[in-house]
TORMARGU-239386 format. One record per atom (N, C-alpha, C): residue in one letter; z, y, x. Coordinates in nm, 3 decimals. Each point is the difference from the previous one (the first is absolute). Last residue first. Example, Ala and Ser with C-alpha at 12.3 -4.5 7.8 and 13.67 -1.06 7.14 Angstrom:
2
<S,<0.708,-0.225,1.285>>
<S,<0.006,0.119,0.082>>
<S,<0.073,0.109,-0.077>>
<A,<-0.007,-0.572,0.029>>
<A,<0.000,0.119,-0.089>>
<A,<0.000,0.120,0.090>>
***
This chain:
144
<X,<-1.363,0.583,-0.552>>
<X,<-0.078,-0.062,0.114>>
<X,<-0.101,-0.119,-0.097>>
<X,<0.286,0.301,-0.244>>
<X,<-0.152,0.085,0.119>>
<X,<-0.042,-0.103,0.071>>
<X,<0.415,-0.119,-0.330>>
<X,<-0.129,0.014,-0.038>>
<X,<-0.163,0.055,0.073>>
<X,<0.492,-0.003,0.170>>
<X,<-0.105,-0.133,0.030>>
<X,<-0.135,-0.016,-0.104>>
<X,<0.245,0.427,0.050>>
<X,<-0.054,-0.050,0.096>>
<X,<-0.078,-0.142,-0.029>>
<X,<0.243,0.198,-0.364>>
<X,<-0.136,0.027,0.041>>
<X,<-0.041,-0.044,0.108>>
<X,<0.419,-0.162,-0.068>>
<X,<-0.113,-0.066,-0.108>>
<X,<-0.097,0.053,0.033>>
<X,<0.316,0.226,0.197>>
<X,<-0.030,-0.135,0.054>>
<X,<-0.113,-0.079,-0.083>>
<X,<0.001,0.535,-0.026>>
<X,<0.104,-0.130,-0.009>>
<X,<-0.068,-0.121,0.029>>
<X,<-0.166,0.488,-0.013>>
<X,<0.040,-0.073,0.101>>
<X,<0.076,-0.084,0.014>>
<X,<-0.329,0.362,-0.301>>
<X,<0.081,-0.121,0.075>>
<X,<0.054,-0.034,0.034>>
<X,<-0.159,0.472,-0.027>>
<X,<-0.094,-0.097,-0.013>>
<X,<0.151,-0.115,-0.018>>
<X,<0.002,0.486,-0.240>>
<X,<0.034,-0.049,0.115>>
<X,<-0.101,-0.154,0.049>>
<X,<-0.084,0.483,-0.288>>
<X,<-0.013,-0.093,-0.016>>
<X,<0.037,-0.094,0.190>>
<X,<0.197,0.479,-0.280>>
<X,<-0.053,-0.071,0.110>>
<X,<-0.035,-0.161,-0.015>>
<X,<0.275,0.367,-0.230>>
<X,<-0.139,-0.020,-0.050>>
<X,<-0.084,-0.059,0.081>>
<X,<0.431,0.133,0.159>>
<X,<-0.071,0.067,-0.021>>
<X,<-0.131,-0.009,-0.076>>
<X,<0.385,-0.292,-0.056>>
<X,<0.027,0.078,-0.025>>
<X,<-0.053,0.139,0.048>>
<X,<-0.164,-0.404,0.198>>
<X,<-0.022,-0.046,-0.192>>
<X,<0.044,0.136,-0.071>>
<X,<0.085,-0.026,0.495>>
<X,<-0.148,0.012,-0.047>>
<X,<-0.004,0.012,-0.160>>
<X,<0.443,-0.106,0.187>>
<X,<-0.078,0.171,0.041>>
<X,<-0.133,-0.008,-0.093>>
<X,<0.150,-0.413,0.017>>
<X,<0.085,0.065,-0.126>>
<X,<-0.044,0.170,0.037>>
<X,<-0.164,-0.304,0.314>>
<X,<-0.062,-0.064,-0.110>>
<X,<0.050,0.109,-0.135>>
<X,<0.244,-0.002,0.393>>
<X,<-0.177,0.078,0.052>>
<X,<-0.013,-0.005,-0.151>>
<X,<0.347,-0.246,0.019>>
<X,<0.033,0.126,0.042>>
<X,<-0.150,0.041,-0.011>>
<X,<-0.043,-0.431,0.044>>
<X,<0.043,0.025,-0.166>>
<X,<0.032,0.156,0.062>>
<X,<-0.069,-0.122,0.410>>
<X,<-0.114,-0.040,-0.090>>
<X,<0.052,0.038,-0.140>>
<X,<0.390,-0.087,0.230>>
<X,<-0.102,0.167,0.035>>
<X,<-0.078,0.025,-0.030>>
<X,<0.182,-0.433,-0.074>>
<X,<0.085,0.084,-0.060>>
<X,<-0.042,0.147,0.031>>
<X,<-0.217,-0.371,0.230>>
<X,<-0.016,0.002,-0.153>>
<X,<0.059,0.073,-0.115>>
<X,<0.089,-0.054,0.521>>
<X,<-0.179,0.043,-0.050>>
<X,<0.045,0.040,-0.123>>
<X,<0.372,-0.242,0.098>>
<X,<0.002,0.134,0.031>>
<X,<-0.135,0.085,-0.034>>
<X,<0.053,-0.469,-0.044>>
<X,<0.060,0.091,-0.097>>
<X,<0.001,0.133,0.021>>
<X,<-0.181,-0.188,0.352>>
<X,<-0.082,-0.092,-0.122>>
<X,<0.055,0.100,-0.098>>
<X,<0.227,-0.017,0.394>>
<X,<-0.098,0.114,-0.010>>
<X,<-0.091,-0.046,-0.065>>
<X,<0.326,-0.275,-0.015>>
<X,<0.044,0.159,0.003>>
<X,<-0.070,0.065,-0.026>>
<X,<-0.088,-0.434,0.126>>
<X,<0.043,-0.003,-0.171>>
<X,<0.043,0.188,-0.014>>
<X,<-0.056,-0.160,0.422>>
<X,<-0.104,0.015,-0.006>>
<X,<-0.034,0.026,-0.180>>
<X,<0.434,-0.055,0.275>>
<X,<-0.112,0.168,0.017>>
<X,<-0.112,-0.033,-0.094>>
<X,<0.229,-0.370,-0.008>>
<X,<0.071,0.079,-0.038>>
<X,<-0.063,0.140,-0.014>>
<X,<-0.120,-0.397,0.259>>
<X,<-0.082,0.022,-0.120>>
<X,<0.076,0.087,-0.089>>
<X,<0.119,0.031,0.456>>
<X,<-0.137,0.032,0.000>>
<X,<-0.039,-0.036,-0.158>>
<X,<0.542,0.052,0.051>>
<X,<-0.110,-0.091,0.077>>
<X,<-0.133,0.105,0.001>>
<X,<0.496,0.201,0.066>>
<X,<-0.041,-0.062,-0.109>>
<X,<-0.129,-0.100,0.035>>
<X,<0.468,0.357,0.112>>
<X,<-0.060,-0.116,0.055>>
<X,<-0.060,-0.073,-0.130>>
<X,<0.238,0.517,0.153>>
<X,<-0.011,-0.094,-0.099>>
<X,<-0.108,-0.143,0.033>>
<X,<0.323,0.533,0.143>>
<X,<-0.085,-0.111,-0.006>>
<X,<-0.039,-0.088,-0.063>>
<X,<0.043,0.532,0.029>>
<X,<0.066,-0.154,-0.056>>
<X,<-0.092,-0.081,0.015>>
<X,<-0.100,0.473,0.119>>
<X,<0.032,-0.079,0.118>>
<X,<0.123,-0.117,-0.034>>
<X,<-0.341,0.292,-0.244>>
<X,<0.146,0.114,0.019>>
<X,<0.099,-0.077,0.069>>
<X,<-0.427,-0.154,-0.142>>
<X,<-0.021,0.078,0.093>>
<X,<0.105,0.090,0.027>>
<X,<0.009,-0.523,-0.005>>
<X,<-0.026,0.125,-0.123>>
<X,<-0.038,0.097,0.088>>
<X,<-0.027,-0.435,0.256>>
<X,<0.103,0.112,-0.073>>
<X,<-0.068,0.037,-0.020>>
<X,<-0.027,-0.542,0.146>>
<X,<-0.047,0.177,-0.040>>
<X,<0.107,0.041,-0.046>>
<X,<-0.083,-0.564,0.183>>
<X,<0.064,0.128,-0.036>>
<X,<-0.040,0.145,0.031>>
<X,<-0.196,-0.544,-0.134>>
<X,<0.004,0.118,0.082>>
<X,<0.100,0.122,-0.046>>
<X,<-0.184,-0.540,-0.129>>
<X,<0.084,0.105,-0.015>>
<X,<-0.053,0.063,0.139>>
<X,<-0.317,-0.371,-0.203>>
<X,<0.108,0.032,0.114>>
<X,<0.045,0.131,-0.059>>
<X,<-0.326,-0.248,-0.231>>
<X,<0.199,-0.064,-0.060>>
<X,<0.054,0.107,0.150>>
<X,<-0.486,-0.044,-0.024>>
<X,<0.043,0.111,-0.098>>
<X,<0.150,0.052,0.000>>
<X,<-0.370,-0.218,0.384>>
<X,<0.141,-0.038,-0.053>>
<X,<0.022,0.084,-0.099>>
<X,<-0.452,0.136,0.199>>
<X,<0.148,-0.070,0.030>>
<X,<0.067,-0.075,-0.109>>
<X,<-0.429,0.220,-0.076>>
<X,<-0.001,-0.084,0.002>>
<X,<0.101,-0.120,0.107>>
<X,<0.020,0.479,-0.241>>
<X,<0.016,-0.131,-0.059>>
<X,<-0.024,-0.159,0.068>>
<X,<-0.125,0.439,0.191>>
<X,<0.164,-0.047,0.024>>
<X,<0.041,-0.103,-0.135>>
<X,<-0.472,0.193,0.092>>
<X,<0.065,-0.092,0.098>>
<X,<0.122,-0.006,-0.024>>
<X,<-0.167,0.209,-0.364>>
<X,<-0.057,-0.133,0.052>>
<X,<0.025,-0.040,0.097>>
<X,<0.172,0.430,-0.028>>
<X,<0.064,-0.099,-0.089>>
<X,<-0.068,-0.135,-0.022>>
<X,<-0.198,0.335,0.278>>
<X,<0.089,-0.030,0.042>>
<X,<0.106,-0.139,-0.085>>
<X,<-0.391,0.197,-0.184>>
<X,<-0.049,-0.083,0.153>>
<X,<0.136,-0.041,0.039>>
<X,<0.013,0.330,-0.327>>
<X,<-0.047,-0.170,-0.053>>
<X,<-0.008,-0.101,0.089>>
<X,<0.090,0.467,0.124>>
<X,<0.124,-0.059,-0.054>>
<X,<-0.047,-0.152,-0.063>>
<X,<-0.338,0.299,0.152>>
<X,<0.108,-0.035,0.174>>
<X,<0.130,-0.103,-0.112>>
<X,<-0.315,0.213,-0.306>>
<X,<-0.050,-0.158,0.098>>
<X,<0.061,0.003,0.072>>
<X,<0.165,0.380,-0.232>>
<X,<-0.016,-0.138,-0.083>>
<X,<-0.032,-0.138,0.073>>
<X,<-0.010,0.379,0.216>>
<X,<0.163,-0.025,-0.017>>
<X,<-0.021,-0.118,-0.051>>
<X,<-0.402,0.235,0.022>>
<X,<0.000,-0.057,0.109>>
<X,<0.151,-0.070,0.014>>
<X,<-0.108,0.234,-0.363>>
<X,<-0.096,-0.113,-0.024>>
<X,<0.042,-0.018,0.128>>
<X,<0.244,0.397,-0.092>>
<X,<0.004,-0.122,-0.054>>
<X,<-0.068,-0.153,-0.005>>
<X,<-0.141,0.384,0.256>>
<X,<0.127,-0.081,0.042>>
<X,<0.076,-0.086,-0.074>>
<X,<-0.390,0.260,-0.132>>
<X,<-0.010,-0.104,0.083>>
<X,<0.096,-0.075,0.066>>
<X,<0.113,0.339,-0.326>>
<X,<-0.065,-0.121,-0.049>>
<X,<-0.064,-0.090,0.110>>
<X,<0.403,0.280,0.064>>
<X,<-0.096,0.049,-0.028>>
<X,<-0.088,-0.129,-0.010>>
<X,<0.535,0.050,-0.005>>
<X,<-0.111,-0.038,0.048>>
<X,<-0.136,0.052,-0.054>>
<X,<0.557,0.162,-0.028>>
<X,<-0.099,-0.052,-0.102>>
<X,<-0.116,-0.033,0.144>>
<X,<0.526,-0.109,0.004>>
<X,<-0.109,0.073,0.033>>
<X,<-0.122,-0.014,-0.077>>
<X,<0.415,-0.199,-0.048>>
<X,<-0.049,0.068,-0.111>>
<X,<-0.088,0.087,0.051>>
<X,<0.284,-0.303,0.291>>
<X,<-0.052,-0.043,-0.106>>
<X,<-0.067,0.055,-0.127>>
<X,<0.192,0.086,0.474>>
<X,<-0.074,0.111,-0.074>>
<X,<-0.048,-0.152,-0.078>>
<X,<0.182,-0.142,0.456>>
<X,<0.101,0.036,-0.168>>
<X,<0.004,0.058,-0.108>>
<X,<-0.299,-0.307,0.375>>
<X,<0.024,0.168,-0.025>>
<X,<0.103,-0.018,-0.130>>
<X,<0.057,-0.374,0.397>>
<X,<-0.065,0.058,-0.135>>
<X,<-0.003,0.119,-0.015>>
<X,<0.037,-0.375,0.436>>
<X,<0.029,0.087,-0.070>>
<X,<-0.095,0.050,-0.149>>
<X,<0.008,-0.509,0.125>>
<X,<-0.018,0.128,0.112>>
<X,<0.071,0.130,-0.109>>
<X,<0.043,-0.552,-0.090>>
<X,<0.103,0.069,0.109>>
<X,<-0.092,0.128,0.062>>
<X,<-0.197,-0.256,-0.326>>
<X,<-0.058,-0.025,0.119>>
<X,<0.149,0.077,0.087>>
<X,<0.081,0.022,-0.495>>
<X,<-0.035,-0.155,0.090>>
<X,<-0.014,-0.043,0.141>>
<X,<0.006,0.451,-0.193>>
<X,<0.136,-0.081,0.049>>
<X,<-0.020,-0.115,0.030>>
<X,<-0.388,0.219,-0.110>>
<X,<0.068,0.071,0.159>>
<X,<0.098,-0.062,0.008>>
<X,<-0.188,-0.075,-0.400>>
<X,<-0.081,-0.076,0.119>>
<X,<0.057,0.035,0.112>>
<X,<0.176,0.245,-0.374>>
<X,<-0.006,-0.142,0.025>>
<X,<-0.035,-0.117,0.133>>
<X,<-0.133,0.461,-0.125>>
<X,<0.102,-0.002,0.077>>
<X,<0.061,-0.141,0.039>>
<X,<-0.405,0.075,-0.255>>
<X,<0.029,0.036,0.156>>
<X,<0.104,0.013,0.065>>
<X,<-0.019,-0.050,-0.471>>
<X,<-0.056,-0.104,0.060>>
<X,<-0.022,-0.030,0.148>>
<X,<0.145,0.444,-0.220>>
<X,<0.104,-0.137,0.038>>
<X,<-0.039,-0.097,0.024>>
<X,<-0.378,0.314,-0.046>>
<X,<0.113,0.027,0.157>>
<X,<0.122,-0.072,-0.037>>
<X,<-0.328,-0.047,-0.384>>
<X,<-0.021,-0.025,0.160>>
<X,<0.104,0.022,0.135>>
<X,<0.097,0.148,-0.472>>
<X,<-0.004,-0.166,-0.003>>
<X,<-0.031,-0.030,0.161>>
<X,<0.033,0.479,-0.059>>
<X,<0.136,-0.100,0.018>>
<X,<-0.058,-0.154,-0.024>>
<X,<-0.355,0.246,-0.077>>
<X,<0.021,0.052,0.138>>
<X,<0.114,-0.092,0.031>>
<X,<-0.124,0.070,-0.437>>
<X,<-0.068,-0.066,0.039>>
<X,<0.011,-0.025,0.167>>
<X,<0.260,0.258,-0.220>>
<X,<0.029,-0.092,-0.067>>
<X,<-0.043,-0.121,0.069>>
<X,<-0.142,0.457,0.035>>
<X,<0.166,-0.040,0.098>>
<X,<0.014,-0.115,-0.020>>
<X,<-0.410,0.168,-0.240>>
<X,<-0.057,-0.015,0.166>>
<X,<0.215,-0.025,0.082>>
<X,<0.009,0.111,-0.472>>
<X,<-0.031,-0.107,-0.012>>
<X,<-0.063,-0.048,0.171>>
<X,<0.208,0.434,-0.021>>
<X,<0.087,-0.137,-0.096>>
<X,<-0.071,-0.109,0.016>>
<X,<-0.264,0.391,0.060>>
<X,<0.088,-0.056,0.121>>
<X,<0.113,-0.108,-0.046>>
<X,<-0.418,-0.005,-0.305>>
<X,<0.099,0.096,-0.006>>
<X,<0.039,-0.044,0.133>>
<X,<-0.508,-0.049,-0.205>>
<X,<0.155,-0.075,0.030>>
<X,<0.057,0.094,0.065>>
<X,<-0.404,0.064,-0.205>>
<X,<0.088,0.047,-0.071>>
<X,<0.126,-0.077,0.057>>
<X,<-0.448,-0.038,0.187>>
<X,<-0.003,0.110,0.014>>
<X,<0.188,0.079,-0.046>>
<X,<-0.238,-0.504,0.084>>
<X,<0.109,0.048,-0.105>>
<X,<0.003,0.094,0.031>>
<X,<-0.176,-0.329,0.317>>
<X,<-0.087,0.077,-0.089>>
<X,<0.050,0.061,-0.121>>
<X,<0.296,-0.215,0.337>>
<X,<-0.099,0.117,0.066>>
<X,<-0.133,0.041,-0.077>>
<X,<0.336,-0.292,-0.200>>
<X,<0.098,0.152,0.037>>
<X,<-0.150,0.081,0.096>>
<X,<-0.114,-0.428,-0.133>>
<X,<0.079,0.067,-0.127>>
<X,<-0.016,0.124,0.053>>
<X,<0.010,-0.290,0.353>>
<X,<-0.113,0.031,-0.037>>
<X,<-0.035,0.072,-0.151>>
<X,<0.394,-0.204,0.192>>
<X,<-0.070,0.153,0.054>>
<X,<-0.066,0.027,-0.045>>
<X,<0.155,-0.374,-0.236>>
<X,<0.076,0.136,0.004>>
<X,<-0.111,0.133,0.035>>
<X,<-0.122,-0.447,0.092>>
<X,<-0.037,0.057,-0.120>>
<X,<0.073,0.140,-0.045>>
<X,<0.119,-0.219,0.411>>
<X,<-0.087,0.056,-0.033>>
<X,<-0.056,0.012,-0.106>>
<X,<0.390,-0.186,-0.004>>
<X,<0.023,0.094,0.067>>
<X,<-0.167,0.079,0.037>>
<X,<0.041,-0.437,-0.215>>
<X,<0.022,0.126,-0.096>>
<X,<0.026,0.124,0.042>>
<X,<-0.157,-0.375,0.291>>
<X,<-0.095,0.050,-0.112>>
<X,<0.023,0.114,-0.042>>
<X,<0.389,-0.198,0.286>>
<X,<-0.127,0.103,0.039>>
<X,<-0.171,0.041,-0.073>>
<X,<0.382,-0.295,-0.186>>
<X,<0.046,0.114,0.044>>
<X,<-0.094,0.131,0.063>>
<X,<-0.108,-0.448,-0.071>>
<X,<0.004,0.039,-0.121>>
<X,<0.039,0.189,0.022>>
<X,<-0.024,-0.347,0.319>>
<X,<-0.101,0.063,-0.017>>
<X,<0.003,0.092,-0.161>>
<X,<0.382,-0.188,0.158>>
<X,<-0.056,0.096,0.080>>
<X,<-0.128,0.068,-0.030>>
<X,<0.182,-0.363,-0.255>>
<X,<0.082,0.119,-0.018>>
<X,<-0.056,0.103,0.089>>
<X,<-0.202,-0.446,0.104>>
<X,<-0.025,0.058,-0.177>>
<X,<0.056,0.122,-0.004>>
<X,<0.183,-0.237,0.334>>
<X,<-0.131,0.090,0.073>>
<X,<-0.065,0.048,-0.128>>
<X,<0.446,-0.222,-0.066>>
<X,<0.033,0.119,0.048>>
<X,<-0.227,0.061,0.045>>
<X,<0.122,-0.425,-0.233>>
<X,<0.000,0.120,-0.082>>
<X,<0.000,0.126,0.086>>
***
């Protein structure tokens, strides 16, 4: 399930951008939203890999950087699935609590996590008269 979830993830994460960069009417709200899904996914990957993180989780990105975040982050999360999921690792918050959890743990995270910012966008858009695209699991596997 976890490479299904990824790719899933990074579909809907570009379907996003790609939304937001032909949407004349998207709001900085919705380009933060879209921005935070990516850069915690990125951060993620940084704890796993033990490197440092930016701690600006709400930076906004500019649309190529979103698309290039998106694939640096798919690429990355495809290779680290294909460890051990069950191994624990210990991280801190960013206000420096610690806490010890696995690889399929993150990975259910930033699944729910996507998906709870996505609906966010989704509720902006609808409540500007904005036609949103997609992006649930069902739709995905309906594309391929």
């Amino acid at each position: 399930m976890n490479e299904s979830m990824i790719a899933q993830m990074f579909w809907a994460n570009q379907r996003v951008i790609d939304w937001l960069s032909s949407t004349p009417q998207a709001t900085p709200a919705m380009l933060r939203l879209a921005s935070h899904v990516l850069n915690t996914e990125r951060i993620w990957i940084h704890r796993v890999r033990r490197l440092e993180q930016d701690p600006d989780r709400f930076k906004i990105l500019d649309a190529q950087s979103m698309r290039d975040t998106n694939q640096a982050n798919h690429d990355d999360l495809s290779l680290l699935i294909q460890g051990d999921l069950a191994t624990e690792f210990d991280y801190q918050m960013f206000n420096g609590q610690p806490f010890r959890i696995n690889l399929s743990a993150v990975i259910l995270h930033l699944f729910s996590h996507g998906f709870h910012h996505r609906a966010q966008i989704a509720t902006l858009a609808t409540n500007a008269s904005l036609e949103f695209p997609g992006v649930s699991y069902f739709e995905y596997t309906q594309s391929k």
